[in-house]
C-alpha positions in Angstrom: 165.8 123.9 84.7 163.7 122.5 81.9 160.9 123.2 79.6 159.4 119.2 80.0 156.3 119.8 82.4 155.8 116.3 83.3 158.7 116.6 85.0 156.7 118.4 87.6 153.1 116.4 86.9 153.2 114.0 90.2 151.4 110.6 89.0 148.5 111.4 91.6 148.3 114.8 90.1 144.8 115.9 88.2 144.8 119.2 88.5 147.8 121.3 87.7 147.4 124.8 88.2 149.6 127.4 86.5 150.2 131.0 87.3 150.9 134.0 85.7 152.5 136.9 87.1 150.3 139.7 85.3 147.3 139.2 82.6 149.2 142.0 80.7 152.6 140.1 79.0 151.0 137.5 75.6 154.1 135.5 76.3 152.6 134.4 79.2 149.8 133.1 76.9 151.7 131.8 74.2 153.9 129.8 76.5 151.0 128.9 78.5 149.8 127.0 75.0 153.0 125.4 74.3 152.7 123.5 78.1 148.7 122.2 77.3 150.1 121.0 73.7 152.8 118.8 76.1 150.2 118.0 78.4 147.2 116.9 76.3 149.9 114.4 74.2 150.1 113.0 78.3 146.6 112.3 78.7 145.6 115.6 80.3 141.5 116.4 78.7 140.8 119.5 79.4 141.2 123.6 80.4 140.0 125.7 82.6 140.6 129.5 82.5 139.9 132.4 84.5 137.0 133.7 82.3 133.5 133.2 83.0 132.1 129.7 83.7 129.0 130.4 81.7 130.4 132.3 78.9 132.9 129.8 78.3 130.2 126.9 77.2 130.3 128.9 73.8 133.4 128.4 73.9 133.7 124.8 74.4 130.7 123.7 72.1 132.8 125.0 69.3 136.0 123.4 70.2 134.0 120.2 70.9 131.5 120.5 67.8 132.5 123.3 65.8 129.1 125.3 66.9 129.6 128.8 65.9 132.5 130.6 64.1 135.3 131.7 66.0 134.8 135.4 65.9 131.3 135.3 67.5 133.0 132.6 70.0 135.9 134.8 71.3 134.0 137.7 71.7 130.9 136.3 73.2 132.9 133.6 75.7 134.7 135.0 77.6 135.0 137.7 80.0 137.4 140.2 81.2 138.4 141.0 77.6 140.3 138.2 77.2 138.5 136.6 74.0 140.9 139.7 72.5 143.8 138.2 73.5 146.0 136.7 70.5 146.9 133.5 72.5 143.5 132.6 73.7 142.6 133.1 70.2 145.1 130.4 68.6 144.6 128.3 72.0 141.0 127.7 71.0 141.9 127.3 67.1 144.1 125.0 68.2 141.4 123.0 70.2 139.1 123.0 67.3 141.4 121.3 65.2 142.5 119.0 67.4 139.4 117.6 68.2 138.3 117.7 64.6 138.6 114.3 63.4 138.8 112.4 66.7 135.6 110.7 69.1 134.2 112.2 72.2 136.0 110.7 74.7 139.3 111.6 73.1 138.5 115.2 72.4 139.5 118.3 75.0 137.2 120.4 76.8 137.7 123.7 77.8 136.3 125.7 81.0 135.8 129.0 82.5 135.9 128.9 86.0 135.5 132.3 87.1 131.9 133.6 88.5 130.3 136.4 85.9 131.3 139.0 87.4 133.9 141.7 87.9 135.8 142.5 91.5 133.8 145.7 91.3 130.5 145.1 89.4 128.2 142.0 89.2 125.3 141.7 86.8 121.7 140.7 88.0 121.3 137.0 88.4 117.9 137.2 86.0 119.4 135.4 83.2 120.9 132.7 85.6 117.7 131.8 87.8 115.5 132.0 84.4 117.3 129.5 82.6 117.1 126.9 85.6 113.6 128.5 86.2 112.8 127.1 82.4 115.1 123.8 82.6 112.7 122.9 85.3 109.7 123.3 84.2 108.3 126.0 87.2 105.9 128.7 86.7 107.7 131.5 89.3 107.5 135.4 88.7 111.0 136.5 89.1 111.2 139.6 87.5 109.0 141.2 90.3 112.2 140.0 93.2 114.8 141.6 90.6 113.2 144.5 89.6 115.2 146.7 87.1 118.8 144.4 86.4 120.8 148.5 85.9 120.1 148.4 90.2 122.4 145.3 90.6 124.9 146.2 87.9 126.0 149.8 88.3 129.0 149.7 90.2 127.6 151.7 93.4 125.6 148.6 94.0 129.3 147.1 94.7 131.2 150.0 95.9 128.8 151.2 98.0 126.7 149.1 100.7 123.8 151.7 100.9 123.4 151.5 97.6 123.4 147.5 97.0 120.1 145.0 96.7 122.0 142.5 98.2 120.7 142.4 101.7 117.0 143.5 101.1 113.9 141.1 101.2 113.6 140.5 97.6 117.2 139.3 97.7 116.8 136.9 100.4 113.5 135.8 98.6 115.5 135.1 95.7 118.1 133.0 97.2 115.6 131.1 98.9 113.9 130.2 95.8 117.5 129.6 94.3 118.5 127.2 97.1 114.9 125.2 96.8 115.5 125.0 92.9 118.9 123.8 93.5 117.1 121.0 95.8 114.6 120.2 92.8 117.5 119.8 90.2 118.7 117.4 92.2 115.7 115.7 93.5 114.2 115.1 89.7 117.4 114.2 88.5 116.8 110.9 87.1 113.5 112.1 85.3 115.4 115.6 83.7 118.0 113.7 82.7 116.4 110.9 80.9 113.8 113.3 79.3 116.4 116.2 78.5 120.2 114.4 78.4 123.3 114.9 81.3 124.9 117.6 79.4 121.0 119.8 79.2 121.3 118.8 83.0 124.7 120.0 84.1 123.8 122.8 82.3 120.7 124.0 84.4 122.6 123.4 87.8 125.7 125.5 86.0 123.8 128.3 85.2 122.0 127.8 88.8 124.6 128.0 90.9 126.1 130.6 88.7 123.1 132.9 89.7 123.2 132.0 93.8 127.1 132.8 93.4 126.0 136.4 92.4 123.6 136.6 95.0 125.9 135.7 97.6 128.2 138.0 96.3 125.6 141.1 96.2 124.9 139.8 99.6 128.7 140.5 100.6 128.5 144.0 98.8 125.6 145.6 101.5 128.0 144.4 104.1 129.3 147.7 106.0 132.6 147.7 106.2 135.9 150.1 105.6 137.2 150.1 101.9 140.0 147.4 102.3 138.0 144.8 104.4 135.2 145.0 101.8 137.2 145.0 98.8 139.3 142.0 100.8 135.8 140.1 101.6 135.0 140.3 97.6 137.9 139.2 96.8 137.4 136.1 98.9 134.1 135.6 98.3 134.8 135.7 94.2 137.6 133.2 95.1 135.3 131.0 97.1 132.8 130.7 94.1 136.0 130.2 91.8 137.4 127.2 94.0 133.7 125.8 93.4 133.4 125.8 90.2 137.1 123.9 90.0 136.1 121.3 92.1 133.2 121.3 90.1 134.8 120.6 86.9 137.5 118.0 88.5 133.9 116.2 89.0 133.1 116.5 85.5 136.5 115.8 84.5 137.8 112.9 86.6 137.1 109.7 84.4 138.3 111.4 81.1 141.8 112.9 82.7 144.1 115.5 84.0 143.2 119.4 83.8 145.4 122.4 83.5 143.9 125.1 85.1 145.7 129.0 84.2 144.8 132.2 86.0 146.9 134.8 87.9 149.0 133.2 90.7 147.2 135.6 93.0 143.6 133.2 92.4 145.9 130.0 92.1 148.7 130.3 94.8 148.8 128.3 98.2 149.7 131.0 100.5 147.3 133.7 101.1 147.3 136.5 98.4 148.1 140.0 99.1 147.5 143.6 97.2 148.1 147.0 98.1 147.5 150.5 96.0 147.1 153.7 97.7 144.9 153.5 100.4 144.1 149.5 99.5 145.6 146.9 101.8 144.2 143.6 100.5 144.1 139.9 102.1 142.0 136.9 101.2 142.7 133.5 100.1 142.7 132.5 96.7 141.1 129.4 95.0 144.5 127.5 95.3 144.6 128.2 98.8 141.1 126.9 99.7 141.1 123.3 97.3 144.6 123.0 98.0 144.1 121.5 101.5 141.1 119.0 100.2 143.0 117.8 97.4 146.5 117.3 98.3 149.0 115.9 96.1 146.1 115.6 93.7 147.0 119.3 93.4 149.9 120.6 92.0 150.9 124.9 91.5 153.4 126.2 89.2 153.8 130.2 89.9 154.7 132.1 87.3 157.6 134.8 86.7 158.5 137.2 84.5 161.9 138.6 84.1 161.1 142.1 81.4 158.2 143.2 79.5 158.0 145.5 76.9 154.0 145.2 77.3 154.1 146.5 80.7 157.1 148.4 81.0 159.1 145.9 83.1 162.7 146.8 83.1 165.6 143.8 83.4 164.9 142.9 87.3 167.9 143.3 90.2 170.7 140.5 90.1 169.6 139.8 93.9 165.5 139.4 93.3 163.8 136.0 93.0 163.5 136.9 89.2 166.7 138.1 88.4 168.4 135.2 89.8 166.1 132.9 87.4 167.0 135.4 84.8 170.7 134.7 84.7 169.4 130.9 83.5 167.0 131.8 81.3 167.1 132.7 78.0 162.5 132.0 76.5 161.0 130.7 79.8 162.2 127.6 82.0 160.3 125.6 84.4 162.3 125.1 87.8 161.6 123.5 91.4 161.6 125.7 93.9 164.4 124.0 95.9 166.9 125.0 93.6 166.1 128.7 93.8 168.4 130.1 96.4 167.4 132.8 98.7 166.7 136.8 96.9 164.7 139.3 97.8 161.6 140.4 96.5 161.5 142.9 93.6 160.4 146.5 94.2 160.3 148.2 91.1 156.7 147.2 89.7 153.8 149.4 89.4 149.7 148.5 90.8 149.0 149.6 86.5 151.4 146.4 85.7 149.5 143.8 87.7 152.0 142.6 88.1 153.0 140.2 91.3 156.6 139.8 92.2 157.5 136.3 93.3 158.3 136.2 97.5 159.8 133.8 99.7 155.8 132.9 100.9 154.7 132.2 97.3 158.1 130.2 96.5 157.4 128.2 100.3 153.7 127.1 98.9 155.0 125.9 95.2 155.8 123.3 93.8 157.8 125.2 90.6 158.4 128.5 89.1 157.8 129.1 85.3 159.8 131.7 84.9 159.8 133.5 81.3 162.2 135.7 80.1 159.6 137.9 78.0 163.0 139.1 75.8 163.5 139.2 72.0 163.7 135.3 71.4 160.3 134.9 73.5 158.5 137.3 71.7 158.5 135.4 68.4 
């Protein structure tokens, strides 16, 4: 065990991808800030959460540039709620200061990598086709394809297929006209970018395929199907937009350095992810288990573990459970390969309200370490 991640950072490693367990323990946070600090000292240059891609340019012109002040920034850049979250807070303080006094090419970026929307509500993808719409210079009415944006957003457009745009004419309009932008962007590259600069451009064809991800995700919502393959098709299709976007920014990212990308294991994870409550059965892959396979050992997963959690209401785990056995060794969090965890079982006393995922032998098969945190008293502080 040890708390030095470049132990586990291979040299052909450039994006290392930790898990957490649950969204719902701030140790996972605050230990999650400790490991970038390490990292960044190592050469890695940027972040990427799971928050919303778009949102989180906000949040990245102020760590870059100090645009802003940080109140309007955490609330306005990310999604999910997790601009309220204490250690996203000082993670991004930290950022700003450390890139304060130093030049461009030596300062850290961060990155949302999440598509703008929720498992069970997506906006309308107005604001996302306009601003490419504008970038480019094209006179196209697309307020009369979208009609009233409250029809894509309610959650009935998601829940239920009868009462989703997502497979009617105006919606296959508007991805036609999204794909033939996308064409354009790329076609009058040279001229945009020489008129405009590479950063106006990256941003048009973010925001652009930012909008075709939603319409290919409203598209997935009119899809008939029984409750669990839906909600499982969703899931996938989020995660497909999400693996995307990371390759993506690795493109962005890959003549500055490393990134450390955090989100739950479920979206990170190798091996397919799994979720059941009530009458929910859930399968898809996540983002780690579709890159995974086109980057190799260029990609590196740490899952993550918690042992108790006053936050959720996690009780000290079993002696014979994959967590309790790191728990014996553990006393704030640890970092350990997963050949030198011996066999457990998994543990069973976790609730679908926690969110939280207990580590199995499938997860421990498909990584490379667990970070294990022991989320008691000393941890806390």
């Amino acid at each position: 065990m040890t708390q030095d991640i470049q132990d586990f950072v291979p040299a052909s490693g450039d994006l290392l991808a930790l898990g957490e367990p649950t969204h719902q323990e701030p140790a996972c946070g605050r230990v999650r800030n400790e490991l970038f600090a390490q990292l960044a000292a190592h050469g890695f240059r940027s972040i990427a959460l799971e928050t919303d891609r778009i949102a989180a340019l906000t949040v990245n012109d102020f760590v870059q540039e100090g645009a802003g002040d940080l109140d309007t920034v955490m609330r306005e850049g990310f999604s999910h709620g997790f601009g309220e979250l204490t250690p996203n807070r000082q993670l991004i303080s930290w950022m700003r200061e450390y890139n304060r006094n130093r030049p461009p090419a030596e300062r850290l970026t961060f990155h949302g990598f999440d598509a703008p929307l929720e498992t069970f509500s997506a906006p309308s993808p107005r604001r996302y086709l306009g601003y490419a719409r504008d970038y480019l210079g094209l006179d196209l009415d697309l307020a009369g394809l979208i009609g009233d944006d409250a029809r894509w957003s309610r959650t009935e457009a998601v829940t239920d297929p009868a009462m989703s745009p997502g497979a009617t004419a105006e919606a296959e309009k508007l991805r036609t006209l999204a794909n033939d932008m996308l064409t354009t962007l790329s076609l009058r590259a040279p001229e945009l970018i020489a008129a405009t600069s590479p950063t106006a451009w990256s941003r048009a064809r973010t925001h652009l395929t930012a909008g075709l991800g939603l319409l290919r995700y409203h598209q997935q919502s009119a899809q008939p199907l029984d409750q669990s393959a839906r909600i499982s098709r969703l899931s996938a299709t989020r995660d497909a937009l999400m693996a995307q976007n990371l390759l993506d920014i690795r493109d962005t990212e890959a003549q500055r350095g490393a990134t450390l990308v955090f989100a739950h294991n479920a979206h990170l994870q190798r091996n397919p992810s799994h979720w059941s409550s009530g009458t929910l059965d859930l399968n898809w892959s996540g983002a780690g288990a579709l890159i995974s396979p086109l980057l190799g050992e260029r990609y590196t997963f740490i899952a993550g573990s918690l042992g108790r959690s006053e936050a959720l209401g996690l009780r000290e785990p079993s002696p014979d459970t994959y967590e309790g056995s790191l728990q014996r060794h553990t006393t704030t969090w640890s970092l350990t390969a997963t050949t030198a965890i011996p066999p457990a079982r998994t543990r069973t006393d976790t609730t679908p309200a926690q969110g939280y995922f207990p580590l199995t032998q499938a997860t421990l098969d498909a990584a490379d370490a667990i970070l294990h945190i022991d989320a008691g008293p000393a941890a806390r502080h």
